[in-house]
C-alpha positions as CSV (number, residue, x, y, z in Angstrom):
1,X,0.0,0.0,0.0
2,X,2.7,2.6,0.1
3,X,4.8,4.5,2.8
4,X,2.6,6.7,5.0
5,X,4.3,10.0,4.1
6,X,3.6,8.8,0.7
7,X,0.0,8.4,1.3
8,X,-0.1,11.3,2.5
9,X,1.1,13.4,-0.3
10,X,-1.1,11.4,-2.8
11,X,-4.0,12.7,-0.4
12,X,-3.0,16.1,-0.5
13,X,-2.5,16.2,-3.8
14,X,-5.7,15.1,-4.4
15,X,-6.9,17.7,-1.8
16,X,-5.3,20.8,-3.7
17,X,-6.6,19.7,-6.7
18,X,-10.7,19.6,-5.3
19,X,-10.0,22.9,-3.9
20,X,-9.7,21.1,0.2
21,X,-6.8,23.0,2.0
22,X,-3.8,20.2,2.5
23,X,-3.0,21.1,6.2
24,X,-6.4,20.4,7.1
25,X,-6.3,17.0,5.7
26,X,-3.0,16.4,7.4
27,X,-4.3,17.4,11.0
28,X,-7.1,15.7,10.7
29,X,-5.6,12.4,9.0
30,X,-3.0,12.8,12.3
31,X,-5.9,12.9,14.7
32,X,-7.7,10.1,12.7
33,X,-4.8,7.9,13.9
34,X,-5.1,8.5,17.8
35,X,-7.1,6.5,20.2
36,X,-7.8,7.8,23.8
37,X,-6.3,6.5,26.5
38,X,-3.0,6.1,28.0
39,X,0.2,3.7,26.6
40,X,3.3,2.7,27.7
41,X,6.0,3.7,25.0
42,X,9.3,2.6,27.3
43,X,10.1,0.8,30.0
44,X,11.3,2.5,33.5
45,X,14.4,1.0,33.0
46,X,14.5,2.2,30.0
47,X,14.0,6.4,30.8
48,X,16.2,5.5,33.9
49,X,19.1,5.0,31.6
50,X,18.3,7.7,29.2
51,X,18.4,10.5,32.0
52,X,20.4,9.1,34.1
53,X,17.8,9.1,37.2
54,X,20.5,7.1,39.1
55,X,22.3,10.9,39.6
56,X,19.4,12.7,39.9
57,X,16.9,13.5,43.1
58,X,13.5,11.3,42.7
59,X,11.0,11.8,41.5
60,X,12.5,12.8,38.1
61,X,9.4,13.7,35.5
62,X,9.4,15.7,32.2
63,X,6.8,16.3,29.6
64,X,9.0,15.7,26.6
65,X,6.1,17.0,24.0
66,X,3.1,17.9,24.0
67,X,0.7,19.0,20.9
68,X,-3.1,19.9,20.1
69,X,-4.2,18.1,16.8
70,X,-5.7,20.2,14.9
71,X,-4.0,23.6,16.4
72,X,-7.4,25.1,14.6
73,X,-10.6,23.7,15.1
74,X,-13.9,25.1,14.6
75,X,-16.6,25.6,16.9
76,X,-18.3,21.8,17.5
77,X,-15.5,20.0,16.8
78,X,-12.3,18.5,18.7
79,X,-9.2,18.4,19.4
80,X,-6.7,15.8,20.3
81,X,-3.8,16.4,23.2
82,X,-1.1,14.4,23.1
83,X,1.6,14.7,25.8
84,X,4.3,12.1,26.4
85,X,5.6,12.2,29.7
86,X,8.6,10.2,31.5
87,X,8.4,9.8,35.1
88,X,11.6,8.2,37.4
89,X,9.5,7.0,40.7
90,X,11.3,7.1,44.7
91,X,11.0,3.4,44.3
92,X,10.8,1.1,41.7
93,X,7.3,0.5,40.1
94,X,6.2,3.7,42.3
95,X,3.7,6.2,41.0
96,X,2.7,9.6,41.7
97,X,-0.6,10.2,42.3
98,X,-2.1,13.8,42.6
99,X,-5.4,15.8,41.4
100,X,-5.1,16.9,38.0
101,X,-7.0,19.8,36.6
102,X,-7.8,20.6,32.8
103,X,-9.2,23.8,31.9
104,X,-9.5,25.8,28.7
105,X,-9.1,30.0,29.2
106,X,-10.3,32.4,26.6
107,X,-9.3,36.2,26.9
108,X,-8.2,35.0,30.7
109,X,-11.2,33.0,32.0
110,X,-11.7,30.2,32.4
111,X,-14.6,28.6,30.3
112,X,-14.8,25.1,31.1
113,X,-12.5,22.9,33.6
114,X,-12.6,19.0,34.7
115,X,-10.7,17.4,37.7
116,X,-9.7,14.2,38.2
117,X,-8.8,13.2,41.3
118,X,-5.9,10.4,42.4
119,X,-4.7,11.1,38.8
120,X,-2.1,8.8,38.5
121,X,1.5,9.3,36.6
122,X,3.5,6.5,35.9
123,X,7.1,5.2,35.6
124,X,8.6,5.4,32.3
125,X,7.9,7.2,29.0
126,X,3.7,7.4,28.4
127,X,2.0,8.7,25.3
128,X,-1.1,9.9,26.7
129,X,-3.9,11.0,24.4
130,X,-7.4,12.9,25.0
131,X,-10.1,14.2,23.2
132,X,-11.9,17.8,23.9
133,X,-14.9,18.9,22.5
134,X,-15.5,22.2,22.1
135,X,-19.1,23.5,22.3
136,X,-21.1,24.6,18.9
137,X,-22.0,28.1,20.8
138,X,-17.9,28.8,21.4
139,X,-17.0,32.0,20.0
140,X,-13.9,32.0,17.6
141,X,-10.6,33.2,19.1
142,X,-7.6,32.4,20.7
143,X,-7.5,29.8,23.6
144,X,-5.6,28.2,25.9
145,X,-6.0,24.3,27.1
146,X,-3.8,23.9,30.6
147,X,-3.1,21.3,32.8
148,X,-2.1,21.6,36.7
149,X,-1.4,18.8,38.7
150,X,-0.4,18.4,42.5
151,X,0.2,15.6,44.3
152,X,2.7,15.1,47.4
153,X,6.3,15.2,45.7
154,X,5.3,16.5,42.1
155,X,3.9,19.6,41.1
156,X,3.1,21.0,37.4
157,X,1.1,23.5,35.4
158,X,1.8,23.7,31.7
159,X,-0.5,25.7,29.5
160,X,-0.5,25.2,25.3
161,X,-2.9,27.4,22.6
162,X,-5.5,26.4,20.1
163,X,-8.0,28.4,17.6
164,X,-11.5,28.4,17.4
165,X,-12.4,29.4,13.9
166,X,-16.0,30.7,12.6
167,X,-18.0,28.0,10.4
């Protein structure tokens, strides 16, 4: 059937030439691919070795990317957030468990948040994925979807934009 990336340009191709813009296809073909849900993408071991936790003070945890698929979205639709995380526990198998807070800010409020409580993060490198609906009455603009967590030896609060466009 073809490389991916080769697919890909055959589809936008084929886009451009029926008038469809080609980054839409490409952001939405990207999103297409993503399930919800949470996987494991290393092993503790694994991260252990690759940042050397073995020198470091524990807990050691990074958010090594993070990305909202598509960065524009129109009012009804969703979005995708991906963030892949690596997390080097006190003890081996440990996890850090904390309250974790989503919310999404337009011009500096806040127009929709979720918690989750004993929100678990988890040793090694994760690829976590989640889907956000944004409401058909959402006025276009610029936005903000941010995540703070706090549990007892890890703290974070990480903020990434997104555009609502008119229909």
């Amino acid at each position: 059937m073809g490389h991916p990336s080769l697919r890909l340009a055959a589809a936008c191709a084929l886009a451009l030439a029926f008038g469809a813009g080609c980054a839409s296809l490409y952001w939405d073909a990207k999103k297409a691919l993503r399930e919800k849900g949470e996987r494991l993408s290393a092993f503790p071991e694994e991260v252990a070795k690759q940042y050397d936790c073995d020198q470091r003070p524990l807990p050691f945890f990074k958010i090594e990317r993070s990305e909202i698929v598509p960065p524009r979205v129109h009012s009804g639709g969703e979005f995708n957030h991906r963030m892949v995380t690596v997390l080097c526990p006190v003890r081996a198998t440990g996890v850090e468990t904390g309250r974790l807070s989503e919310a999404i800010r337009f011009r500096g409020d806040v127009v929709h948040k979720e918690t989750r409580d004993a929100f678990e993060i988890r040793p090694g490198r994760w690829v976590i994925d989640a889907f956000v609906e944004v409401p058909p009455e959402t006025e276009p603009g610029v936005y903000a979807y941010e995540l703070h967590f706090e549990g007892p030896n890890l703290a974070f609060d990480e903020s990434w934009s997104f555009v609502v466009e008119p229909r």
